[in-house]
C-alpha positions in Angstrom: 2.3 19.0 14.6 5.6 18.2 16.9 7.7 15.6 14.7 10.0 14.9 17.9 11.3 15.8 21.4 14.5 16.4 22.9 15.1 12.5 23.5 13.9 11.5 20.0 10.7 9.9 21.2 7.8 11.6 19.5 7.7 11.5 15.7 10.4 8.6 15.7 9.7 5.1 14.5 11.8 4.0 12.8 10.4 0.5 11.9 7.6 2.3 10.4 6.7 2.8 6.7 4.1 5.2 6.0 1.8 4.8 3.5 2.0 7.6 2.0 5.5 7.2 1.3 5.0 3.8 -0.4 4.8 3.4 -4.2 1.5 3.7 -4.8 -0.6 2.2 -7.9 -4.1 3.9 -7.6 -3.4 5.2 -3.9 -3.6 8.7 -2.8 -2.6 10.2 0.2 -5.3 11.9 2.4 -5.4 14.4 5.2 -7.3 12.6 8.4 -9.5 14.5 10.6 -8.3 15.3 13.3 -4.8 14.9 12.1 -3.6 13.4 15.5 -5.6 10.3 14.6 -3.4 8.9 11.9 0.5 8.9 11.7 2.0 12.1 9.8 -1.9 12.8 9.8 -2.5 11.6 6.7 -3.5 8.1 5.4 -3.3 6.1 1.7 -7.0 5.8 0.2 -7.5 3.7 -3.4 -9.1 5.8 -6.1 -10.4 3.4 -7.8 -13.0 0.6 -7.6 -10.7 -2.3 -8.2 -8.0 -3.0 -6.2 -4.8 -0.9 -5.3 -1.7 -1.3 -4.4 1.7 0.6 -2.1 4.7 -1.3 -2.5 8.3 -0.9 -0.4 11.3 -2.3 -0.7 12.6 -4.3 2.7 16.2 -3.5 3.6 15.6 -5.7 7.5 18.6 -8.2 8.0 17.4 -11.9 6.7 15.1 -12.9 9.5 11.6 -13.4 10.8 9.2 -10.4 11.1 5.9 -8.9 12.6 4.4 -7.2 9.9 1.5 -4.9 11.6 -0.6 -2.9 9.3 -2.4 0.0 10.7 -5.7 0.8 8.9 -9.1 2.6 8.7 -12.2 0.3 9.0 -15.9 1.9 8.0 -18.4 0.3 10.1 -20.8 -0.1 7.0 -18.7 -1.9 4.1 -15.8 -4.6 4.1 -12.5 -3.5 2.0 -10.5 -6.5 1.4 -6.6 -6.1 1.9 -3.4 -8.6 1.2 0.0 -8.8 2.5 2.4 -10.3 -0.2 5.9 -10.5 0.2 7.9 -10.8 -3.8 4.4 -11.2 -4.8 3.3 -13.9 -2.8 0.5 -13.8 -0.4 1.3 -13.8 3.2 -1.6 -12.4 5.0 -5.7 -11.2 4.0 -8.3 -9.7 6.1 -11.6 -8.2 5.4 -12.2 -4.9 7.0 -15.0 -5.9 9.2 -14.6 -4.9 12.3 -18.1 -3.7 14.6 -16.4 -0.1 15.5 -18.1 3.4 15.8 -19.8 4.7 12.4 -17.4 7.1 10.4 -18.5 11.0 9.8 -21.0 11.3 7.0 -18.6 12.1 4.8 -16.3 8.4 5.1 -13.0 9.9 5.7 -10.7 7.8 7.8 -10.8 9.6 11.1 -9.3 7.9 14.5 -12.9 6.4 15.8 -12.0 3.7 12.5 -8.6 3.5 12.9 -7.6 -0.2 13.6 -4.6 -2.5 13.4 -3.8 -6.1 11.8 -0.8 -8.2 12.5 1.3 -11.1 10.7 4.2 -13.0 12.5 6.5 -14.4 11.0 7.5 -13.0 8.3 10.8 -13.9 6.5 12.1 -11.0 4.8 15.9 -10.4 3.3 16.8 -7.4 1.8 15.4 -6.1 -1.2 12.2 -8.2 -0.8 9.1 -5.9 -2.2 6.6 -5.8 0.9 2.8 -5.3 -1.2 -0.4 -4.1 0.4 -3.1 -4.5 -1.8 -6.4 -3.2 -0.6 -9.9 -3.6 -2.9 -12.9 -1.3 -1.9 -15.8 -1.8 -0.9 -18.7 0.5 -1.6 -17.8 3.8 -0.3 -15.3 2.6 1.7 -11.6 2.9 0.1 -9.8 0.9 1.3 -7.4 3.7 3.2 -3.9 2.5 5.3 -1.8 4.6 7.5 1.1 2.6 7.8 3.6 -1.0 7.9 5.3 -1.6 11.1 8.0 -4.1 10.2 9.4 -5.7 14.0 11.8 -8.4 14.5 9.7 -11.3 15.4 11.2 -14.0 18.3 11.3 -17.2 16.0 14.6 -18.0 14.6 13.6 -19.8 11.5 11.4 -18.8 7.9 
């Protein structure tokens, strides 16, 4: 896998937090097939059949963010995820999108892979940024990654 080029380009986001570097309570990390699908090719699934959590700790200048959250959606079943920001709730979707069926055996592979956005956000450093995802059925609730962007409104 080629982590960067000459320029820096490739492999270099640095506004990304992959998930598999968050802290995790009851997420692992994954391999996704084929690994080119999913950033670092790997992706955060819950292991459990209540909810789970990856937490990170924002160090943005005080201001007003897009929070995207790149995920995998199983055509079948409907995880449930949150956004909270120092534990409150700032953003919920249901994974329900109508996209292409997964394999057989429900990893997350790229014909799932799918994004959600929140802008917005006020963040300040040291705020705790939460996903919390709750699966559904065989579906578990897996994440790739938080892309935190400097959103154009002024105010929180």
């Amino acid at each position: 896998m080629c982590s960067s080029d000459l320029q820096g380009r490739v492999g270099n986001y640095p506004n990304r937090i992959e998930a598999e570097n968050m802290t995790a309570a009851g997420y692992t990390p994954t391999d996704v097939h084929p690994w080119e699908t999913a950033s670092n090719g790997k992706a955060a699934i819950c292991n459990r059949h209540t909810d789970c959590t990856l937490t990170a700790t924002a160090d943005e200048t005080p201001g007003n963010y897009s929070i995207a959250v790149q995920y995998f959606d199983y055509w079948s079943v409907k995880s449930h995820f949150e956004l909270l920001v120092n534990g409150r709730i700032r953003g919920h979707w249901i994974a329900d999108d109508t996209l292409p069926p997964a394999a057989p055996d429900l990893h997350p592979d790229g014909e799932t892979g799918t994004r959600v956005t929140f802008p917005d956000v006020y963040l300040k450093p040291g705020d705790t940024v939460t996903l919390r995802g709750t699966p559904d059925g065989t579906e578990s609730a897996p994440l790739d990654y938080i892309e935190i962007t400097p959103s154009r409104k002024a105010e929180p």
